[in-house]
N, C-alpha and C positions, 0 to 999 in steps of 0.2 A: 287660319288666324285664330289663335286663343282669342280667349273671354275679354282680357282686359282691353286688347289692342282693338276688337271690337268697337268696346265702350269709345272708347279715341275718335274712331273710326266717324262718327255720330255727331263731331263736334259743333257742328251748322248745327242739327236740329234743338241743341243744347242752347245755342245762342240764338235761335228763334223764339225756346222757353223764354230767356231772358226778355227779351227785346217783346214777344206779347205780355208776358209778368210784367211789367212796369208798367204798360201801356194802361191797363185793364185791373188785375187784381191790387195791384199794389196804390193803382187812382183809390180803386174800391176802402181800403184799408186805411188811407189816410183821411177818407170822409168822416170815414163812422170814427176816428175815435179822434182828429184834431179840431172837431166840432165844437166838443166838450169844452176845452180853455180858455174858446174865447168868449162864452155864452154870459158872463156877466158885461161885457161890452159890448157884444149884439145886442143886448136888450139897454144899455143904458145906451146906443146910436139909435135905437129905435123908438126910446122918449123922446129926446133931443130932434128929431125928424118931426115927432108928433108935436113937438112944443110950435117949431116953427111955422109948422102949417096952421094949428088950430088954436095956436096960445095959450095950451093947458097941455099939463100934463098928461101922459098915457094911463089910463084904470091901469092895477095891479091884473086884474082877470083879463083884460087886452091884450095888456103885454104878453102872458103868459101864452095865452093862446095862437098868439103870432107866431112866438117863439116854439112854441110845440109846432104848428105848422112846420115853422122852417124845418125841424127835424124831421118831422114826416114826411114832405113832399119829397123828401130823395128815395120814398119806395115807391112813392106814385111814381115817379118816373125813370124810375129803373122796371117798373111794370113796363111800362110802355115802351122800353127800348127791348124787354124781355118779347113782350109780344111781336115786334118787326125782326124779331133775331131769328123767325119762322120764313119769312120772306124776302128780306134786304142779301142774305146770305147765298139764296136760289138765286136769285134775277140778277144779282150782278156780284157775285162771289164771296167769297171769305175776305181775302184781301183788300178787295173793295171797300167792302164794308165797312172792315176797321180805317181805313184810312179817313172815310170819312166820319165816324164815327169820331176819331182825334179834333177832329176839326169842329165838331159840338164842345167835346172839352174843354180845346184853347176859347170860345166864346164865352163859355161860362165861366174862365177864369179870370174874363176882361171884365166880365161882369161886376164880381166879386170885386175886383181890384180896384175900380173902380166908383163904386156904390158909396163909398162914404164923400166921395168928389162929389157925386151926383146927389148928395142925401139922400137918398133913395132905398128905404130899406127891402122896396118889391123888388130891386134890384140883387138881394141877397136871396130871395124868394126865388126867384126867376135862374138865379146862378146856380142854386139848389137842385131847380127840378134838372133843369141841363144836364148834372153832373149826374144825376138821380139814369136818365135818359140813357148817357153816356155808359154809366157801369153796366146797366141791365142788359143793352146791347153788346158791351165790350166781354164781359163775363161769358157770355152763352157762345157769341163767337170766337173767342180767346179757345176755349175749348174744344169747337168744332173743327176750328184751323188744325190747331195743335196732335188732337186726335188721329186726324185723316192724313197729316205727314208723320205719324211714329211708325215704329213696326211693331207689330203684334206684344214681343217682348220687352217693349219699352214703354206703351201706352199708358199702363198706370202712373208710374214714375215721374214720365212729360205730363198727362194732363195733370197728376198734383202738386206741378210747380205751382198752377193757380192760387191752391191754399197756402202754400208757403207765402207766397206774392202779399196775399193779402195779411196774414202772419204781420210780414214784414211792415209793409205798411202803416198798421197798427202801430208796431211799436214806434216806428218812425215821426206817427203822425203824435204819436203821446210825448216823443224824445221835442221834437221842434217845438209843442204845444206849453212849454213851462214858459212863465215868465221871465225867467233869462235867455231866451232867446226869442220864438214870435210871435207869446201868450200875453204882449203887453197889451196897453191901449192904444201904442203908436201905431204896432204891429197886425194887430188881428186883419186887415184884410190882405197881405200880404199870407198872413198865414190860410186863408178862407181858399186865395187864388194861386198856392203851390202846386197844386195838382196840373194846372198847366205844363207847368213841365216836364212830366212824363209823357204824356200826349205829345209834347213836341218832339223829344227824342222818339217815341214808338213811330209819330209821322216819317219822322227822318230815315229811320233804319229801315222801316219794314218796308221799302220802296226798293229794296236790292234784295227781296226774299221773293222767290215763287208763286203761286197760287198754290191750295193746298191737291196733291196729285190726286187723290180723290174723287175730289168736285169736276177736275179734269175729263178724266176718265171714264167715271160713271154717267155725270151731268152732263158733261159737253160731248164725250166720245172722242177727246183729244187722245189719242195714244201717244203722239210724238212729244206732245208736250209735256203726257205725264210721264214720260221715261224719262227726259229732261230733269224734270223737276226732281224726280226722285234721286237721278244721278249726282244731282246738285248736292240735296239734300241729305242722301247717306254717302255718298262717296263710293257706292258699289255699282259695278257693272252687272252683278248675277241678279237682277231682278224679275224671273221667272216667278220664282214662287209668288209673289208680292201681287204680281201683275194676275196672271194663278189667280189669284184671289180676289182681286178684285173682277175678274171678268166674270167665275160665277156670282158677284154678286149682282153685275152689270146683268148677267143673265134671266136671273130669278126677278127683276124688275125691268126687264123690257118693254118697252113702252108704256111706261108708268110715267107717271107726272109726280112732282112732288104731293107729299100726301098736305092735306089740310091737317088741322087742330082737331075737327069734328071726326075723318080717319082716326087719327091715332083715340081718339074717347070714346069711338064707339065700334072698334074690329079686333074682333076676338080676337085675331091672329098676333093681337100686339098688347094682350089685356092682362097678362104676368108681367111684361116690361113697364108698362105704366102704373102699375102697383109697385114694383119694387121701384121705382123710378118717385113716386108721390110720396112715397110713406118716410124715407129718409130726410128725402130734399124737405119735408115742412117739420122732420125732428131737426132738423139744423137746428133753427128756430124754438119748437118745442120741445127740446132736451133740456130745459131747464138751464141754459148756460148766458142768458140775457139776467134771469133770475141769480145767478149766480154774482155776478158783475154789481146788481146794484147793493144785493146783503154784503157782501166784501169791505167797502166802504167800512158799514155798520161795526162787522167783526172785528176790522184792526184800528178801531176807534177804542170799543169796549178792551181791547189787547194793548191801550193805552200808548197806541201811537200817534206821535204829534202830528197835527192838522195838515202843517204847512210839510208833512213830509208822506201824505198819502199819494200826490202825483206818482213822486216815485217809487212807492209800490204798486201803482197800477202797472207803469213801464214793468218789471219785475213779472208780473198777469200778463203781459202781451210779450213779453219775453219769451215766458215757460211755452205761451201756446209754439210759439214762432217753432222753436225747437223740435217740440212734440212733432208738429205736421213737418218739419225735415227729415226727422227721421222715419216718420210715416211714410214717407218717399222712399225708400231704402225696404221697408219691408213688405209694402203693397206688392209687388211680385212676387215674392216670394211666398209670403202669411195668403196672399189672396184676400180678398175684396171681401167676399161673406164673413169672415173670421174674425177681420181687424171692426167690420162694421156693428155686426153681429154681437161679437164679445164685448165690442167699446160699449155700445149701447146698456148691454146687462152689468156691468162691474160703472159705468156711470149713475145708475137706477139703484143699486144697493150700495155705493158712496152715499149719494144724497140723502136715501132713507138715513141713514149714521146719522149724516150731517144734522137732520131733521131733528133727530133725536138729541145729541149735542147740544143742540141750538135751545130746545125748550129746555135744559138741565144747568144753562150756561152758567146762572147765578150761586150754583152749590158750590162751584172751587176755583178758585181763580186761575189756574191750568189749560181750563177748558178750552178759553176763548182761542188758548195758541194752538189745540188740536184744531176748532175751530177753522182755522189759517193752515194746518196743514191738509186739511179735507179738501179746503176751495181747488189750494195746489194742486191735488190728486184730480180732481172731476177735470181742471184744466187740462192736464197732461192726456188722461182717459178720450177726453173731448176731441184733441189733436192727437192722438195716435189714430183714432179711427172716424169717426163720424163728420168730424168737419174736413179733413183729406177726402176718402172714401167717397165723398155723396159728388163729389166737382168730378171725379171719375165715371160715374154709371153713365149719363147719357154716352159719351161718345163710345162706352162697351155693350149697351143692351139695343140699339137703335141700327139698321139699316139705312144704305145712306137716303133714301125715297122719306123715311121716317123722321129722320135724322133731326132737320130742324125745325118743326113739328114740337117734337119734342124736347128741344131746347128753349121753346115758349110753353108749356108746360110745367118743365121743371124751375124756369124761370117761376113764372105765374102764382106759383105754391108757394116758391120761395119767400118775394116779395109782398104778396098781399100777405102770409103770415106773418114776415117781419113787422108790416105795418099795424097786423093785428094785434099782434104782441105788444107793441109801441103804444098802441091805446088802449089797453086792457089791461097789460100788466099794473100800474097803479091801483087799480082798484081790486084787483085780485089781490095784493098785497095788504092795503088796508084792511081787505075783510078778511085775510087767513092768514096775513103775517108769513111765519116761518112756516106752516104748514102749508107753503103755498108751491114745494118743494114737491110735496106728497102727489099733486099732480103732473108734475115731469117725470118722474117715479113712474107712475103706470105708465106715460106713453114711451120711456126708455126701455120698459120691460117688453110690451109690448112691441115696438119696432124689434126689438132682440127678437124674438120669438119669430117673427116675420122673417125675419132676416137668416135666422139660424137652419130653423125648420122646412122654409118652402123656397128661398132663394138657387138656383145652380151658381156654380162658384163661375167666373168667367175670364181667370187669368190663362194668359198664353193659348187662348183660343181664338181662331178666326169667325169676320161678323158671319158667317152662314153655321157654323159649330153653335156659334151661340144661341143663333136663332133655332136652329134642331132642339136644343136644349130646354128652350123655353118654350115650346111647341109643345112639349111632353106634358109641360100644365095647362097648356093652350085649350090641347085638346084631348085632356086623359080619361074624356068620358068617350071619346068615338074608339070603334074597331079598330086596328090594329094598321088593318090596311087603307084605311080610311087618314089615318093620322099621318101615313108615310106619303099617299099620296099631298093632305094638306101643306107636311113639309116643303114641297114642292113646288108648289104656285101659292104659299102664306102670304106672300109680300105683293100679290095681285090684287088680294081684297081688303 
C-alpha cells in the first residue's frame, strides 16, 4: 500500500481529530477571544444588576475588578479541570471523561444564556469558571485520547489538530464577536453561551468512537478490545507491530499503578521529560505573544487605521496564526519537534528584539509604524509554525503511559497559572517598561531555544520506550555505563 492510500486508510482517526477539536480546542478558542466584544455590555449588565439591588450605581474600580475577575476565573478553572485530567482519565477513561466533561459545558452555556433573565451577573462568573473547568479538562484529555489512538507516524500531525482547533476558534470567536452579527447589546449572551454547541455535537459523535486502545491495553489489560478498537480505528488487520509495542511498554510497568503528580516532580527517571515538558508549556505564555496582541492595537492606530475597523484586523492576527499552526501540522513530522520548537523560539526572540527597537524609533519616519505591522505578522506566523503547535504535542511523546496523565496536570498547571499570571501582571509590566517590555520575552525565547536546541532528543517516528531510552541518556549520564543500561530497564518502576 503506497504512502498516500495509507494516509486514506486513517480516515476514522482523522474524524475523531475532528469531532475532539471542536469539542475541546475549538470551545478553548472561542472563549479567549469572543470575550472581548461583548465587554462594554458585560459591564454596563453588571451596573444595571448593581443599580437594582443597591439603588446606586457600580464604583468605576468595582466594575472593573469584577470584570477583570470574569476574565481571569477561566484559568482558575481550567486549573482545576487541568489538575483532575491526572485522575478522571485513569478511573474511568479517556472517553468517559470527555463525555462528561461536555456535559459541564452544555451547563455553563445555560448559564451564560440565561444570566441576563436571571439578572444575575455571578451568573456570568459561575458560567466562566465552568467553561474555565471544561477547557482545562477538555484540552489535556483531547490530547491524551487522540495520542494513544495514532500510530507512531502520525502522532504529531493528530495531536496538533488541537492547535489548529483552537486557531480556528479564535478566529471564529472574533468573526461572530462584531457587531453585526452577536457583538450587539441584544446579542451578547447568546454569544457568551455559543460554546455550547460544540459540546453538544462532541457529546453526540464521540458516543460511536472507541476508548482510546491504550488505556485498553496497558490500563485494563483488554487485548480483545484493544485489537478492536484499533481495527476500528486504522482499518488494518496487521497490527503486530503496534501491539509489539505496546506490550513492552505494558511490560516495563507491571504492576505499576498510575503514577502521582509528586512521581512525576520528584523521579529522576522522568526529570529531562518534565523539563523539556515545563519550559515550553509556560513559554506559550511567556514568549511575549499576549504582549504582542495588546501593542498591536496601539501600532495600527499610530499606522493611522480607523477605530471602527481594528476588529477586523484583529480577525486578519487570528487568521495568520490559524494558517501558520496548519501548516505546522504538515511539517511537525517531517522538521521534527526540536527544530520547529527550538528555531521558532530563537527567530521569535531576535524578531521582537527589531520590534523593540522599531518601536522606540517610531516617531523619526512615518514608514515605520507599517514595518512596525509587519513585524507583529512575522512573530505571529514564527509563533504558529512552532511554539504554540509543538508544545500541545510533547506530553503524549515524552510520557509513558503509567506517567502519562501525571503529566497532563503538569503541563496543564504551568500552563494555566502562567496564563493567569500574565493576565495580572502584564499591565503593570507595561506601565513601567512600556515597549521595552518586549526585552523580556526576548531572553526567555532565547533561552527556551537554547533548551530546546542543545539538550532536547528529537522524538519524531520513535516508539514510547525508544523515547524513553533516549532521555535516560540525560537521565542518568553521570552513572556507569552498565549502570544506565540496566536503569533503562526498570526506569518506569521508580
Amino acid at each position: 500500500m503506497d504512502s498516500a492510500s495509507r494516509k486514506l486508510q486513517y480516515w476514522r482517526l482523522y474524524v475523531l481529530s475532528l469531532v475532539l477539536g471542536i469539542g475541546g480546542s475549538f470551545q478553548y478558542g472561542i472563549q479567549v477571544s469572543a470575550i472581548a466584544s461583548p465587554a462594554m455590555h458585560v459591564q454596563s449588565f453588571v451596573n444595571y444588576t448593581w443599580m437594582l439591588r443597591y439603588g446606586a450605581p457600580v464604583a468605576d474600580s468595582t466594575n472593573q475588578l469584577i470584570w477583570s475577575f470574569i476574565l481571569a476565573v477561566l484559568s482558575l478553572g481550567a486549573w482545576a479541570g487541568a489538575v483532575h485530567s491526572g485522575s478522571l482519565p485513569v478511573t474511568y477513561g479517556r472517553k468517559k471523561t470527555l463525555l462528561f466533561n461536555n456535559v459541564v459545558a452544555i451547563v455553563a452555556a445555560f448559564f451564560m444564556l440565561f444570566s441576563r433573565t436571571a439578572k444575575s451577573f455571578e451568573m456570568i462568573l459561575l458560567g466562566r469558571l465552568l467553561y474555565g473547568y471544561n477547557v482545562g479538562l477538555g484540552l489535556s484529555v483531547h490530547l491524551m485520547y487522540l495520542g494513544e489512538c495514532s500510530p507512531k507516524k502520525l502522532r504529531g500531525f493528530l495531536t496538533l489538530t488541537g492547535s489548529i482547533f483552537i486557531g480556528f476558534g479564535k478566529v471564529t470567536g472574533q468573526i461572530i464577536g462584531i457587531k453585526e452579527i452577536m457583538g450587539s447589546e441584544e446579542m451578547w449572551p447568546y454569544l457568551l453561551a455559543v460554546s455550547g454547541i460544540p459540546a453538544i455535537l462532541q457529546f453526540a459523535t464521540l458516543l460511536f468512537f472507541p476508548e482510546a486502545p491504550r488505556y485498553l491495553y496497558i490500563d485494563k489489560g483488554d487485548t480483545e478490545g484493544t485489537r478492536k478498537a484499533l481495527q476500528w480505528l486504522w482499518q488494518d488487520d496487521d497490527l503486530k507491530m503496534e501491539l509489539d509495542d505496546m506490550q513492552k511498554e505494558r511490560e516495563s510497568a507491571q504492576g505499576e499503578k498510575a503514577k502521582t503528580v509528586k512521581d512525576v516532580l520528584t523521579s529522576r527517571c522522568v526529570r529531562w521529560q518534565l523539563l523539556t515538558l515545563a519550559i515550553p508549556c509556560a513559554g506559550v505564555q511567556f514568549c511575549g505573544i499576549n504582549a504582542l496582541y495588546f501593542y498591536a492595537f496601539d501600532i495600527f492606530r499610530e499606522s493611522g487605521v480607523p477605530e471602527d475597523q481594528m476588529h477586523y484586523l484583529s480577525i486578519g492576527i487570528g487568521a495568520t496564526e490559524l494558517i501558520t499552526v496548519t501548516l505546522c501540522s504538515f511539517f511537525i513530522d517531517r522538521a521534527g519537534r526540536k527544530k520547529l520548537m527550538g528555531y521558532g523560539y530563537l527567530l521569535m526572540g531576535v524578531t521582537m528584539s527589531v520590534l523593540t527597537v522599531t518601536l522606540s524609533i517610531k516617531h523619526l519616519n512615518s514608514w515605520i509604524p507599517y514595518v512596525n505591522i509587519a513585524l507583529i505578522f512575522c512573530v505571529i506566523c514564527l509563533y504558529g509554525l512552532g511554539p504554540s503547535g509543538v508544545s500541545m504535542a510533547l506530553p503524549a511523546d515524552l510520557f509513558l503511559q503509567a506517567w502519562r496523565p501525571s503529566a497532563y496536570v503538569i503541563s496543564g498547571t504551568v500552563n494555566w497559572l502562567s496564563m493567569f499570571l500574565v493576565g495580572m501582571l502584564f499591565g503593570y509590566i507595561v506601565d513601567g517598561l512600556g515597549q521595552f517590555c518586549f526585552l523580556i520575552f526576548v531572553a526567555y525565547c532565547i533561552f527556551s531555544a537554547a533548551f530546546m536546541i542543545y539538550f532536547v532528543p528529537e522524538t519524531k517516528g520513535k516508539t514510547m520506550v525508544e523515547i524513553m531510552e533516549d532521555f535516560n541518556k540525560l537521565n542518568y549520564k553521570n552513572r556507569s555505563a552498565d549502570i544506565e543500561k540496566t536503569d533503562i530497564a526498570f526506569a518506569t518502576k521508580f
